[in-house]
C-alpha positions in Angstrom: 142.0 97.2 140.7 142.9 100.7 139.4 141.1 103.3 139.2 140.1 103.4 135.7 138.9 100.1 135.6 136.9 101.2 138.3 135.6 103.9 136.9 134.6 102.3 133.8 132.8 99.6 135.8 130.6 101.8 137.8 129.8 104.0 134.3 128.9 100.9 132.4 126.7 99.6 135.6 124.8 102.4 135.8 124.5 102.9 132.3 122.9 99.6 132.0 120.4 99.6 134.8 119.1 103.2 133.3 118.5 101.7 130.4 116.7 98.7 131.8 114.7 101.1 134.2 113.7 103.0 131.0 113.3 100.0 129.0 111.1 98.4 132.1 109.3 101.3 132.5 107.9 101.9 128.7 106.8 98.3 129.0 104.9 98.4 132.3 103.3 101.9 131.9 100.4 101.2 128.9 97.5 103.3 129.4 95.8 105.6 127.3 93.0 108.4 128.1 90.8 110.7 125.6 88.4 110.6 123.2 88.0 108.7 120.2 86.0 110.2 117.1 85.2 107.4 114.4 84.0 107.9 111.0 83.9 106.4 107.8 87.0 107.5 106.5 89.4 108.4 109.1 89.8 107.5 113.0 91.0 110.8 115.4 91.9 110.4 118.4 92.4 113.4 121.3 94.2 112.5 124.0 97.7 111.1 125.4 99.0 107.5 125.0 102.0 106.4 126.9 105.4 106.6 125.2 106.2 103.0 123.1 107.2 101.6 120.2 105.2 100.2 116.9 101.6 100.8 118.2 99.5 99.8 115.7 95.5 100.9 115.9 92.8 97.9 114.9 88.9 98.1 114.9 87.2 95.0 117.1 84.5 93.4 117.3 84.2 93.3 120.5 85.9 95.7 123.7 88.9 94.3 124.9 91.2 95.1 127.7 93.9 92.4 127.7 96.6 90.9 125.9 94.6 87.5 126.1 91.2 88.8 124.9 93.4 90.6 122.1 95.5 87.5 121.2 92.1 85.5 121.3 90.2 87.9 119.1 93.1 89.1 116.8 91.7 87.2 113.6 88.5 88.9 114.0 89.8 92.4 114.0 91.3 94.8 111.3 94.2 96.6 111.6 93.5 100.4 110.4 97.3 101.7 110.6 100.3 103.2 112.3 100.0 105.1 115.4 103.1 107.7 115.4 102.5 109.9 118.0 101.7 109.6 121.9 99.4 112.7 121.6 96.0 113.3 119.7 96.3 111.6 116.3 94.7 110.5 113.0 94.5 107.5 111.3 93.2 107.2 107.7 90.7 103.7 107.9 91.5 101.6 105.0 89.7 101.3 101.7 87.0 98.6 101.7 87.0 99.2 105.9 83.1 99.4 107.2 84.0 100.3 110.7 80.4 99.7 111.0 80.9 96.1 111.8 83.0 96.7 114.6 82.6 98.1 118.0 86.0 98.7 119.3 89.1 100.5 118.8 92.3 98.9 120.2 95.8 100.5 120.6 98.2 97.4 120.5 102.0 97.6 120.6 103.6 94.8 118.0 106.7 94.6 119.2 106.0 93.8 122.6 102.6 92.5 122.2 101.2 94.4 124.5 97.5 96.3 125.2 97.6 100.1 125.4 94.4 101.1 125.3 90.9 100.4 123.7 87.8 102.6 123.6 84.2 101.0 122.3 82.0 103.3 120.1 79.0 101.4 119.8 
């Protein structure tokens, strides 16, 4: 084989499994620690999330802390908004939202339908 071909070989191998190791480990590590402040109009968090795609932040009824719980509960919640950053952030709740009637927040990734993180305020 010469040695470009070679070359090209070993670059694309390890190309690939550094992308699978990051890709593997965005998708094992979900954890989330801080604080969560609730109120009428807006939901702030303080803290740091770990690094993922299209988390999405949802009120509960209940305190979750699994993909099951959240897959079985899921019609029950309501989904406040976008979470965009991995460090302290703030969601505007929804018009019409009473976050009253709910006792949980939930940090859920959509695309891989996965838990993050969840926190219960009352």
């Amino acid at each position: 084989m010469p040695r470009m071909t070679t070359l090209a070989l070993l670059t694309a191998s390890h190309i690939a499994v550094a992308v699978a190791g990051f890709a593997g480990g965005i998708y094992a590590l979900h954890l989330g620690e801080g604080e969560v402040s609730i109120g009428a109009e807006r939901i702030a968090f303080t803290g740091r999330l770990a690094p993922g795609p299209d988390y999405k932040l949802y009120l509960s009824p209940d305190f979750l802390e699994t993909e099951a719980d959240f897959n079985r509960l899921k019609s029950r919640m309501v989904r406040v908004g976008d979470v965009k950053t991995f460090e302290n952030f703030v969601v505007a709740v929804p018009a019409g939202v009473d976050v009253s009637r709910y006792s949980a927040v939930i940090v859920w990734c959509e695309t891989f339908g996965q838990f993050i993180t969840a926190a219960r305020y009352r």
